[in-house]
C-alpha positions as CSV (number, residue, x, y, z in Angstrom):
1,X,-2.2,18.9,-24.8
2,X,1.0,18.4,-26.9
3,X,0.9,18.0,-30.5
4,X,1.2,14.7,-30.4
5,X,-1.3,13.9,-28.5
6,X,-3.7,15.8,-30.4
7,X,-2.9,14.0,-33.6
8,X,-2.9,10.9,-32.2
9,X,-6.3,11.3,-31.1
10,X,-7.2,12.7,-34.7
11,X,-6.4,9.4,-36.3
12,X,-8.1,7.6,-33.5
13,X,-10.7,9.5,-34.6
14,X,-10.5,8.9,-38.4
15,X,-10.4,5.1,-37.8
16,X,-13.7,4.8,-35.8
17,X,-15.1,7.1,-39.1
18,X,-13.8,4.6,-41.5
19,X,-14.9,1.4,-39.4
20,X,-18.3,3.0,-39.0
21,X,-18.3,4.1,-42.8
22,X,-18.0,0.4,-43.8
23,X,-20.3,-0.7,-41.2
24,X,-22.9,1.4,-43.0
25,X,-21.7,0.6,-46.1
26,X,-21.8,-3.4,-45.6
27,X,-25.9,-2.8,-43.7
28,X,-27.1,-1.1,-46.3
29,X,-29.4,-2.7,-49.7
30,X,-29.3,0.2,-51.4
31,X,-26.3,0.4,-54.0
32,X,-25.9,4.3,-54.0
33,X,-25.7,4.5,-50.3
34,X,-22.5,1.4,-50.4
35,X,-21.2,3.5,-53.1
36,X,-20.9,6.5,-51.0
37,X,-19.7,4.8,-47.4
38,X,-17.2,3.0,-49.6
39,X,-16.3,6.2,-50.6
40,X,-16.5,7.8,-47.5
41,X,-14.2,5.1,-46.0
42,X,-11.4,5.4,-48.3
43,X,-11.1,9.2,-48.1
44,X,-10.5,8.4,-44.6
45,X,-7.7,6.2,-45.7
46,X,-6.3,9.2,-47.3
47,X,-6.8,11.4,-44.1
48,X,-5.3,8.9,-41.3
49,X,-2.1,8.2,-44.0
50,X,-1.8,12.4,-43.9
51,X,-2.3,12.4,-40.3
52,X,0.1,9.5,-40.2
53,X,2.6,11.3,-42.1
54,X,2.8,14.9,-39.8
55,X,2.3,12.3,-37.0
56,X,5.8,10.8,-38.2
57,X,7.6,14.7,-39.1
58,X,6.4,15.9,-35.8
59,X,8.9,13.2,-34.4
60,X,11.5,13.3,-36.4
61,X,11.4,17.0,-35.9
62,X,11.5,17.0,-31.9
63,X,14.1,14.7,-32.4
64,X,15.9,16.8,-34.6
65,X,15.7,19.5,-32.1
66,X,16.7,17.3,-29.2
67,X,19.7,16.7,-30.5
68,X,21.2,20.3,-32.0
């Protein structure tokens, strides 16, 4: 598997965390646990934008190469 690939299936990944993270976060009474869900979900914002970013520099980089 390329790298590509592999990153694309991290943030695939990331995004069903951060869905089911506010899932929890939105079936839950208890204010603690929405507090940490919320939490959790937008540390995954953080991760898919960083996987989002060496998803992007991987490409620019093959281009790079493709065309020296």
């Amino acid at each position: 598997m390329t790298v590509k690939k592999d990153l694309e299936k991290a943030v695939a990944a990331a995004e069903s965390a951060k869905g089911t993270y506010a899932t929890f976060a939105s079936s839950t009474d208890d204010q603690s646990a929405q507090t940490m869900f919320q939490q959790m979900s937008q540390d995954m914002d953080r991760h898919i934008a960083q996987l989002n970013s060496r998803l992007s520099s991987t490409a620019e980089n093959k281009l790079n190469n493709q065309q020296e």
